[in-house]
C-alpha positions as CSV (number, residue, x, y, z in Angstrom):
1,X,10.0,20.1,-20.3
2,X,6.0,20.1,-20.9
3,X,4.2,22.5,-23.3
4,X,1.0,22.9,-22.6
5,X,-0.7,24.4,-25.0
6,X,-3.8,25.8,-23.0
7,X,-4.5,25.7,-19.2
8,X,-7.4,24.7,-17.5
9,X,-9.7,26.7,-15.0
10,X,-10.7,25.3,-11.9
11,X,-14.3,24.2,-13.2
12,X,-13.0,23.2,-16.4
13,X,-10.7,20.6,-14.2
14,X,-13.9,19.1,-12.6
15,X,-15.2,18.6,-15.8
16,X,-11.8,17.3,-17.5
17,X,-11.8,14.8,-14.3
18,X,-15.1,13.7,-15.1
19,X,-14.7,13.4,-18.5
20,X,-11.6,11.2,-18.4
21,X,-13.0,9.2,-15.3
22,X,-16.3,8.1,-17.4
23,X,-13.9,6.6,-20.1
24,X,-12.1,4.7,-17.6
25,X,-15.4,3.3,-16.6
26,X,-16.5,2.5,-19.7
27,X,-13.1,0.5,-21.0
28,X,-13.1,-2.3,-18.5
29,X,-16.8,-2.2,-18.1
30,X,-16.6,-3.5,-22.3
31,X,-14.3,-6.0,-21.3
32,X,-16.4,-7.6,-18.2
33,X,-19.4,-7.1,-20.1
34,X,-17.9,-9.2,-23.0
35,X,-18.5,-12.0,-21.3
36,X,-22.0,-11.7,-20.4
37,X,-22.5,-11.3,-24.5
38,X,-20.8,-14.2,-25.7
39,X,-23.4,-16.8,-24.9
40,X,-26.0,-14.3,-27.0
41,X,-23.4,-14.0,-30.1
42,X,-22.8,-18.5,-30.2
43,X,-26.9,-18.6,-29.8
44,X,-27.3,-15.6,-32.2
45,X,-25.1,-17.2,-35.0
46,X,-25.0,-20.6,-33.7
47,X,-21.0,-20.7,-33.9
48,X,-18.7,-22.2,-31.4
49,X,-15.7,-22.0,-29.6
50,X,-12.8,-20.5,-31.0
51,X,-14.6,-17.3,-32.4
52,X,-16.6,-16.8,-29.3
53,X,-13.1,-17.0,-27.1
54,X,-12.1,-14.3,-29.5
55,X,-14.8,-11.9,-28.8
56,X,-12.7,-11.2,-25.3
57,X,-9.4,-11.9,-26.2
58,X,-9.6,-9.8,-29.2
59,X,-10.2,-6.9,-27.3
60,X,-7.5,-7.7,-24.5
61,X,-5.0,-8.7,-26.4
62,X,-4.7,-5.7,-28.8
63,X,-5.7,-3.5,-25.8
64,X,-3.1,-5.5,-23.2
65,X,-0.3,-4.8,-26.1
66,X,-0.3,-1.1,-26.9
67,X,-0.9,1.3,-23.8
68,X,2.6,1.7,-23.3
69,X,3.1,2.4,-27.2
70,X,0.1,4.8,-26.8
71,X,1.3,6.7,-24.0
72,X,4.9,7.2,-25.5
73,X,2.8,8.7,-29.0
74,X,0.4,11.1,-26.5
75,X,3.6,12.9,-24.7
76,X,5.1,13.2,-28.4
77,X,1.8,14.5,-30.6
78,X,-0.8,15.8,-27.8
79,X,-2.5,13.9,-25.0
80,X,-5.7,15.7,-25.4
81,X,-5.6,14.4,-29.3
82,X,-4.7,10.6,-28.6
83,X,-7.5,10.7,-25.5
84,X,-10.0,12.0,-28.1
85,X,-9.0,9.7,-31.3
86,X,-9.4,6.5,-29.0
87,X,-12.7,8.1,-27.2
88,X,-14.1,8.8,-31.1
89,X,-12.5,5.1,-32.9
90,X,-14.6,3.8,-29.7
91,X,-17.5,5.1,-30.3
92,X,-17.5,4.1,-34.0
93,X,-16.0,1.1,-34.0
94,X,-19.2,0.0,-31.3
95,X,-21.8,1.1,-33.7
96,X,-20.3,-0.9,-36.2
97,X,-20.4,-4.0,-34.7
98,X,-23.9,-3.7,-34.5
99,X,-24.0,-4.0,-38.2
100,X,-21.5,-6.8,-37.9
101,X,-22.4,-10.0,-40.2
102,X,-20.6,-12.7,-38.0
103,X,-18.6,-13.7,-35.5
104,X,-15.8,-13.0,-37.9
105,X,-16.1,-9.7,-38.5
106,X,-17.0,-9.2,-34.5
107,X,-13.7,-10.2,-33.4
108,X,-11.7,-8.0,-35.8
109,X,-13.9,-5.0,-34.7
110,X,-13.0,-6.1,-31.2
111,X,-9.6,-5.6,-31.6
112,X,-10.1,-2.4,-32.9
113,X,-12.1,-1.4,-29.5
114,X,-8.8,-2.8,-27.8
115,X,-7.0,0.0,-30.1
116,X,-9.2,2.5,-29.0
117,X,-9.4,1.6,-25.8
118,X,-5.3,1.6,-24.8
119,X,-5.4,5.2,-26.4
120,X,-8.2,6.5,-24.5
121,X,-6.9,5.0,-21.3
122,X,-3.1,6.0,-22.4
123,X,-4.1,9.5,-23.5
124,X,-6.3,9.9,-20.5
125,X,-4.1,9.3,-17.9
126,X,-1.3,11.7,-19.3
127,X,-3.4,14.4,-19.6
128,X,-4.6,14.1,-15.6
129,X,-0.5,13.9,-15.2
130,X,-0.6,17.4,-16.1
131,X,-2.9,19.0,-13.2
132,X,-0.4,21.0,-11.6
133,X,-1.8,21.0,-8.2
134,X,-0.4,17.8,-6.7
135,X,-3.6,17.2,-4.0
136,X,-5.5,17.7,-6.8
137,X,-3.5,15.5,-9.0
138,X,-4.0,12.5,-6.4
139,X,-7.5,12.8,-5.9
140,X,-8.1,12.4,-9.9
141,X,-5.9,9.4,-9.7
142,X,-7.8,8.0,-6.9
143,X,-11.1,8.8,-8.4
144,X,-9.7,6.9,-12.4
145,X,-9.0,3.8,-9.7
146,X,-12.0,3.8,-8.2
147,X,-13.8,4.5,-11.7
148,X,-11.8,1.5,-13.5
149,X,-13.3,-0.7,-10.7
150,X,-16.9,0.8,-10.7
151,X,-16.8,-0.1,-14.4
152,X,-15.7,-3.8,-13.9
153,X,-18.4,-4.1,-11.4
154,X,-21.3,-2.2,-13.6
155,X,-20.4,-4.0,-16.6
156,X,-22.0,-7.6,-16.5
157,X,-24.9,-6.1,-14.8
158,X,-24.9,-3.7,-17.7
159,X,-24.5,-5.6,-20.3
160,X,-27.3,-8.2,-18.8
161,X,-29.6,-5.3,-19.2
162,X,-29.1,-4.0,-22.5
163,X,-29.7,-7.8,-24.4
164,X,-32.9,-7.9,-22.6
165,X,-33.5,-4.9,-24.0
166,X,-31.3,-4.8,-27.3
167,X,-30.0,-8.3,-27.5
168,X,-26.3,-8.4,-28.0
169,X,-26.5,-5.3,-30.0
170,X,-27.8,-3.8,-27.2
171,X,-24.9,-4.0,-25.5
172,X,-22.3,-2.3,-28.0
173,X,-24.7,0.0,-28.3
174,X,-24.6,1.7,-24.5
175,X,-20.9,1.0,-24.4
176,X,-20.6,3.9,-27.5
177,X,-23.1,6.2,-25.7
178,X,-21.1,6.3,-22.7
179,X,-18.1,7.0,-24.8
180,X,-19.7,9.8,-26.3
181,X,-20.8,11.2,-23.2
182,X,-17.5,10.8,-22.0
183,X,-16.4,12.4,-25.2
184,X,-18.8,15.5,-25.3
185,X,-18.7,16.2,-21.5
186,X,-14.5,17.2,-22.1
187,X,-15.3,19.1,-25.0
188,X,-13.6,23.3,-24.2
189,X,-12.7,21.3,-20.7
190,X,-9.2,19.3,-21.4
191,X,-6.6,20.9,-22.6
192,X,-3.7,19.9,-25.0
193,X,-0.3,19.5,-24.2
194,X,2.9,17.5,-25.3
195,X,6.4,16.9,-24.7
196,X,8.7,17.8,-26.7
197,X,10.7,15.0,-28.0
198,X,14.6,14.7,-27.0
199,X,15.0,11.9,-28.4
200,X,13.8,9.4,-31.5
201,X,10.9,7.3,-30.8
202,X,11.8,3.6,-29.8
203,X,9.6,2.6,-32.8
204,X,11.8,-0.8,-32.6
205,X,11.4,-1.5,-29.2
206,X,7.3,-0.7,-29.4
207,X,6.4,-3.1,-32.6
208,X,9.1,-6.2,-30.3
209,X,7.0,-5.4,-27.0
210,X,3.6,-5.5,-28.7
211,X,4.7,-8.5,-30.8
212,X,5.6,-10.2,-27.8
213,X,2.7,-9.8,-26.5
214,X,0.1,-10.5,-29.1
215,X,2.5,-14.0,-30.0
216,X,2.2,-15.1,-27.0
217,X,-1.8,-13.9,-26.3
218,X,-2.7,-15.9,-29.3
219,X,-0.4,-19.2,-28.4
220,X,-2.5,-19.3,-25.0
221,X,-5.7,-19.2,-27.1
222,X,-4.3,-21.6,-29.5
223,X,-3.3,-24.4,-28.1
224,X,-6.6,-26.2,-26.7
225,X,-7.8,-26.8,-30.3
226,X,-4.3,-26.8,-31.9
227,X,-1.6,-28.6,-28.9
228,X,1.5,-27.3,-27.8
229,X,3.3,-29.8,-30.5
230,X,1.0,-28.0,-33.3
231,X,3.1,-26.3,-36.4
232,X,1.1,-22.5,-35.4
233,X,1.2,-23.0,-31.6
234,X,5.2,-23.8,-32.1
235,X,6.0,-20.8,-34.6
236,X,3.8,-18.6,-31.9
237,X,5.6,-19.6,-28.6
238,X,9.1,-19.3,-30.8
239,X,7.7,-15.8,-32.3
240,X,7.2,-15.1,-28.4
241,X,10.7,-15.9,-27.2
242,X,12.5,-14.1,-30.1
243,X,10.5,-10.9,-29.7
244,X,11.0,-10.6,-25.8
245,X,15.1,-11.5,-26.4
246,X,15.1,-8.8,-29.5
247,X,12.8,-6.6,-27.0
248,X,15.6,-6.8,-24.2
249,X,18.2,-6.3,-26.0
250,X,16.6,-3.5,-27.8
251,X,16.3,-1.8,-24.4
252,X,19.7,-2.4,-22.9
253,X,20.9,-0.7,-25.9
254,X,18.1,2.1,-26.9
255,X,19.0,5.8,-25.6
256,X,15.4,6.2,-24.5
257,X,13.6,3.1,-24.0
258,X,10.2,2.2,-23.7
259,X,11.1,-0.1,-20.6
260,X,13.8,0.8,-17.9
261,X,14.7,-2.9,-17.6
262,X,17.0,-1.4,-14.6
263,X,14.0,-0.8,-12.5
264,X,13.6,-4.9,-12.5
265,X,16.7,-5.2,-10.5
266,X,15.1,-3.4,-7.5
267,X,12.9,-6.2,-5.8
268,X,10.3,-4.2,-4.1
269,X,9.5,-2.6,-7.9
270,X,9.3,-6.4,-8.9
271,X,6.8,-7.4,-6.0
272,X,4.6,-4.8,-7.2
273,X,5.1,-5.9,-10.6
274,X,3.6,-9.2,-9.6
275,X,0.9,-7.6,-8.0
276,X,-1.6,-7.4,-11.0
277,X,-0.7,-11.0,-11.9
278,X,-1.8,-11.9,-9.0
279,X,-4.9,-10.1,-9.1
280,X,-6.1,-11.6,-12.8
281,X,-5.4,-15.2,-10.8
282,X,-8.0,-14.6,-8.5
283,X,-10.2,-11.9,-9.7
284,X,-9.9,-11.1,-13.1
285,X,-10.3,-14.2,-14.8
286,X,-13.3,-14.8,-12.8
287,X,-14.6,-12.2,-14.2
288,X,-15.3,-14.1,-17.5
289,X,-15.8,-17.8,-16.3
290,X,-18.4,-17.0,-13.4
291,X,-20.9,-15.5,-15.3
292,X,-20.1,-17.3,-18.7
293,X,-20.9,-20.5,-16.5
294,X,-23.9,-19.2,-15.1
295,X,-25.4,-18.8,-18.0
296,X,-24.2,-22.1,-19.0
297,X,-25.9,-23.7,-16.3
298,X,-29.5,-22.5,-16.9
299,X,-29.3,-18.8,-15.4
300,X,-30.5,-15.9,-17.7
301,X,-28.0,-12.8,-18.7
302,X,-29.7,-10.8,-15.9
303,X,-29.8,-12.9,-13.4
304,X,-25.7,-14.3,-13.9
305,X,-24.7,-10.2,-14.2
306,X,-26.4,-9.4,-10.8
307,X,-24.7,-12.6,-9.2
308,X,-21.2,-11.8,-10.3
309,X,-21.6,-8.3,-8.6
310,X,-21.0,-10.5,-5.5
311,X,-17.4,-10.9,-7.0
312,X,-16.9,-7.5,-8.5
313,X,-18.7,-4.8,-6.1
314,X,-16.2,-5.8,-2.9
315,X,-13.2,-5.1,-5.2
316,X,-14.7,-1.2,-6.0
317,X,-15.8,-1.0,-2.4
318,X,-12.7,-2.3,-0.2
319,X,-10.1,0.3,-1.9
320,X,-12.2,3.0,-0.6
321,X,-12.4,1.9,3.0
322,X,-8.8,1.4,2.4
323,X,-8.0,5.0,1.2
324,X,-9.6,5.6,4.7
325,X,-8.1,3.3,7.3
326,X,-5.2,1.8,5.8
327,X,-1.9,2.2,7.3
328,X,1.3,0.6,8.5
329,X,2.6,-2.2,6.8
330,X,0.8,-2.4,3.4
331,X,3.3,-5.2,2.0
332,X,1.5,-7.1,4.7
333,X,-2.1,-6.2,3.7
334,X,-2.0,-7.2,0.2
335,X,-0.4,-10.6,1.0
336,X,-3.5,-11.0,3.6
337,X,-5.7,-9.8,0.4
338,X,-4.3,-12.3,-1.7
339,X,-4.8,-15.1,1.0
340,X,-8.1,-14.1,2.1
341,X,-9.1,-14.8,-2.1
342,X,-6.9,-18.2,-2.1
343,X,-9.3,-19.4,1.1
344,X,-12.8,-18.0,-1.2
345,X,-11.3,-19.9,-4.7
346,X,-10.9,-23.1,-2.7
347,X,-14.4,-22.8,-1.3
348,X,-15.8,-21.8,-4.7
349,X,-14.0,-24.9,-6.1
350,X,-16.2,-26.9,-3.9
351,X,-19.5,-25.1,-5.1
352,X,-21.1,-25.8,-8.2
353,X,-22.1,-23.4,-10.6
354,X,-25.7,-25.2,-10.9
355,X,-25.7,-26.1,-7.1
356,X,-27.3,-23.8,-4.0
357,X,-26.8,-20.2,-4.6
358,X,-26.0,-18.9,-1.1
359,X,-22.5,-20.7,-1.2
360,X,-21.7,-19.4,-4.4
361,X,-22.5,-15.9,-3.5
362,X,-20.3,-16.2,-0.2
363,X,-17.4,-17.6,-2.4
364,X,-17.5,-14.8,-4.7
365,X,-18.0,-12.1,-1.8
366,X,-14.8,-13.9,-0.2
367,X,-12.6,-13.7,-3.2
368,X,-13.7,-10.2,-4.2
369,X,-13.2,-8.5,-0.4
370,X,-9.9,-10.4,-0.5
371,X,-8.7,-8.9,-4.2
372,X,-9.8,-5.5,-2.9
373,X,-6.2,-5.2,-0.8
374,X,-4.3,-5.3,-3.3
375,X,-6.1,-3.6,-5.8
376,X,-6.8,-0.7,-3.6
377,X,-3.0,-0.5,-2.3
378,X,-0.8,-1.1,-5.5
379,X,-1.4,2.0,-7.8
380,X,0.1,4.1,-5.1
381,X,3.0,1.4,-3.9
382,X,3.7,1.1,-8.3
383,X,5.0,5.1,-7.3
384,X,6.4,5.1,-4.4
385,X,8.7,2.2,-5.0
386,X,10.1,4.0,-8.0
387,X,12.4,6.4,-7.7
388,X,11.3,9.9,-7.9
389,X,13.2,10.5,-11.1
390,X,11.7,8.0,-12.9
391,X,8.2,8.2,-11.4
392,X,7.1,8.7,-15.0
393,X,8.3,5.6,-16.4
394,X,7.4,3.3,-13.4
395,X,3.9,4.5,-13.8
396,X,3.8,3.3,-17.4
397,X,5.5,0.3,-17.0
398,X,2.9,-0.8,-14.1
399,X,0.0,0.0,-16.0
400,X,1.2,-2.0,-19.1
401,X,1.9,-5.2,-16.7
402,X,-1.2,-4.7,-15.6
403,X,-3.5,-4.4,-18.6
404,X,-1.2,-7.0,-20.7
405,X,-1.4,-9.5,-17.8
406,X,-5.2,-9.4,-17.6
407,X,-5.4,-10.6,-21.6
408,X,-2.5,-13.0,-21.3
409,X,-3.7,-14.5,-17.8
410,X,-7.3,-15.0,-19.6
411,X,-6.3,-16.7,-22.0
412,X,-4.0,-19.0,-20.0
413,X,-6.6,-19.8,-17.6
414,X,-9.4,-20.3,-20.6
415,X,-7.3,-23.0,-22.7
416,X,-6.3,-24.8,-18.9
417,X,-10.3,-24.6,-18.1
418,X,-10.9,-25.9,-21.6
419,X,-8.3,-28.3,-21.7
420,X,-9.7,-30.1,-18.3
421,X,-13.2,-30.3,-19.7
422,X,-12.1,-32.2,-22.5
423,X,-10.1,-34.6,-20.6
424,X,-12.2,-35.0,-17.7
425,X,-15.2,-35.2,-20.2
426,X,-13.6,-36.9,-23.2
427,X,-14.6,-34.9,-25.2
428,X,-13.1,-32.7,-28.5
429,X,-11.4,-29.4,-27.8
430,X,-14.0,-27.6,-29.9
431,X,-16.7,-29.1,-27.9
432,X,-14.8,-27.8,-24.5
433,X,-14.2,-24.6,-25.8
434,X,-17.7,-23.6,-26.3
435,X,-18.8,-25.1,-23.0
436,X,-15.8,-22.4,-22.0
437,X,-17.5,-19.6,-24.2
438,X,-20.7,-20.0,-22.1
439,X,-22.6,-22.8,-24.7
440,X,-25.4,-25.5,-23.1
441,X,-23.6,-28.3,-20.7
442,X,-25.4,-31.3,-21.3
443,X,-26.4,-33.0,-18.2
444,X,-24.0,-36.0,-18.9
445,X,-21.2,-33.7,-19.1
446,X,-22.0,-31.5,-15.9
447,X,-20.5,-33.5,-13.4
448,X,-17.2,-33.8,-15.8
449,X,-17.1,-29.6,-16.0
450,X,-18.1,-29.3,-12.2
451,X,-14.9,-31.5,-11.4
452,X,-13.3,-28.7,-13.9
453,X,-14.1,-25.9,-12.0
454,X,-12.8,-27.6,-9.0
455,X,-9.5,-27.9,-10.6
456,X,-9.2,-25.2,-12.0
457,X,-10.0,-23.0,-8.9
458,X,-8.0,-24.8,-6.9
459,X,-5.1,-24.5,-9.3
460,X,-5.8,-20.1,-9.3
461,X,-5.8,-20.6,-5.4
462,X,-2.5,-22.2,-5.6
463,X,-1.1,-19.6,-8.1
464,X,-2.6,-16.8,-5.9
465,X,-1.1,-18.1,-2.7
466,X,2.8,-18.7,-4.9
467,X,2.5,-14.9,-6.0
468,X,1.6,-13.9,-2.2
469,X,4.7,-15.1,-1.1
470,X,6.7,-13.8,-3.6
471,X,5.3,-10.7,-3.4
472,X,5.9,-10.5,0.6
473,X,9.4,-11.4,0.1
474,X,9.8,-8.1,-1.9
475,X,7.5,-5.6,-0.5
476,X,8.7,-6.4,3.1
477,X,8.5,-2.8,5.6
478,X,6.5,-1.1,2.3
């Protein structure tokens, strides 16, 4: 049963929709905007890679591990309360990293924003769960889907703005005064509700899942400068297997878990599952490298953020032509998605980033029309999969694979990008790693990180392509 504490009129929904759809903007926009700063921060305080890889992960780890936990602590103490603490910790927590000494003390604000951020996202979903009118209900979920995207596409162009006009400051800055227009627009708009709670908590099972997941985040980011035979990356990926085995068996046993491991055995809710993995393969990850690389090869913020809208805008624009047209067979239109992007990474592979534009931008386009089936299609198929009883908890358990999946992908595909340029360059991790985080490629080493890319891309193409077929064989007739 739901309390709700105070129910909204009909304008005072618009404006709660609005509200909660500007926040979802502004969250991933941070995170693709991230990457258009980095290269600022290293020239700002002329540090290297590992701290600079931080300035993303930092955010997605924290932010990848705890919307699950968040969402669980927003039906129990009031969504409207969890929505506003992460809106307000966001908009503080930004202003404070433009007083932010180092690199240092940049990354540990950034995981705070990843805090933050999981419980405005968390808290902001829950409360649009609550519309009573089902149309309505859908539409606001369409609109936080098409918003999350809008704010992945704004967010390098963004960001590439606000350091020409701020430098890197600039940029934290207009993240926390969208937030607070997010945050003042619901003000008398949203109101508070919470469930009461049947049963205790699963305090055990949330500190395993979010231990799990920040282990095995950090191994990824570890072991280019470290190797896998390194004491920390060994006490992380043995940290990783002992929390996911204590988190299982903490579920199977747990009167009111925060996963319904049961759901797993039901392949079609597995092939959706797989769905946002196969997304940050081809789309996600790109995200950081493309414009981190255009920068590295000579192209200003600006100018990098308005090419990578090639990659990003198809992926906001192709779910809405979907909501449209789309029918029949939608299993079959997100494998074609998925393809389509495998064809555009092996045609990017063969572009380099400081070779003719026009290919580049065709590449990108390619990739970012293909993503768009699948992330236009798999919100919906996450619930309808499900059964209706446990609509709730598929719901979370999607979003969590999805948002933990982007920050563990990235960091993957960071330390395999870094860990080709300093074999196919010979040169240290560290000096890889800040090539990675968007520092100068000298013109000896370009053909050895062009040859990287190619790898690389080819290697996501191959992933993308492995996770199409799985995912066909499990979302057959869907």
């Amino acid at each position: 049963m739901t309390a709700v504490l105070a129910s909204p009129r009909s304008s005072h929904t618009t404006r709660m929709v609005v509200s909660i759809c500007l926040a979802a903007a502004v969250m991933p926009m941070t995170f693709s905007g991230g990457a258009i700063v980095t290269p600022e921060l290293g020239r700002s305080f002329g540090d290297t890679g590992p701290l600079l890889t931080w300035v993303v992960n930092a955010f997605m780890m924290v932010f990848g591990a705890l919307p699950l936990i968040a969402g669980a602590l927003a039906d129990r103490i009031g969504r409207r309360r969890v929505f506003r603490f992460g809106l307000s910790g966001f908009v503080v927590s930004g202003l404070m990293l433009t007083l932010a000494p180092g690199l240092l003390a940049i990354d540990i604000l950034r995981g705070f924003q990843g805090l933050f951020a999981a419980a405005t996202l968390a808290g902001g979903t829950s409360v649009l769960a609550q519309i009573p009118d089902e149309g309505q209900r859908r539409r606001a979920f369409s609109m936080i889907g098409a918003t999350f995207g809008l704010g992945l596409a704004l967010g390098p162009v963004i960001a590439g703005w606000a350091i020409g006009v701020g430098g890197w400051r600039g940029v934290f800055v207009a993240a926390s005064v969208l937030a607070a227009a997010s945050l003042v627009s619901g003000i008398g708009a949203i109101p508070e509700s919470r469930t009461p709670a049947s049963s205790p908590f699963d305090r055990l099972g949330a500190a395993l899942f979010a231990g799990f997941l920040c282990a095995l985040t950090a191994w990824a980011i570890l072991v280019p400068s470290r190797g896998v035979a390194s004491v920390p990356s060994l006490l992380l990926i043995g940290g990783t297997v002992v929390c996911l085995a204590a988190f299982v068996w903490q579920e199977r046993r747990c009167a009111a878990p925060m996963f319904d491991l049961s759901l797993l055995e039901d392949p079609a809710f597995l092939g959706v599952q797989a769905l946002p993995v196969a997304t940050c393969f081809g789309f996600v990850s790109l995200l950081v490298i493309v414009p981190v690389q255009l920068i590295g090869a000579g192209y200003s913020e600006i100018t990098a953020a308005l090419i990578s809208v090639a990659l990003s805008a198809p992926v906001f624009l192709v779910p809405m032509l979907l909501a449209r047209f789309a029918t029949g067979d939608r299993g079959r239109l997100v494998v074609a998605g998925l393809v389509l992007a495998a064809i555009g990474l092996v045609i990017l592979g063969l572009t380099p980033f400081n070779g003719p534009l026009l290919p580049l931008v065709l590449a990108l386009i390619l990739i970012g029309c293909g993503i768009g089936f699948p992330w236009g299609l798999m919100d919906g198929l996450a619930i309808e999969v499900a059964p209706r009883e446990k609509a709730g908890v598929a719901t979370g358990m999607f979003s969590t694979v999805r948002v933990a999946s982007e920050g563990i992908v990235l960091a993957l595909v960071s330390s395999a990008y870094a860990g080709l340029i300093a074999v196919l360059g010979k040169v240290p991790e560290a000096t890889a790693s800040t090539i990675v985080a968007g520092g100068h490629v000298a013109a000896d080493l370009r053909p050895a990180v062009n040859e990287a890319c190619r790898w690389l891309f080819w290697g996501l193409a191959v992933l993308t392509l492995l996770a199409a077929a799985f995912i066909r064989r499990r979302l057959r007739g869907k």
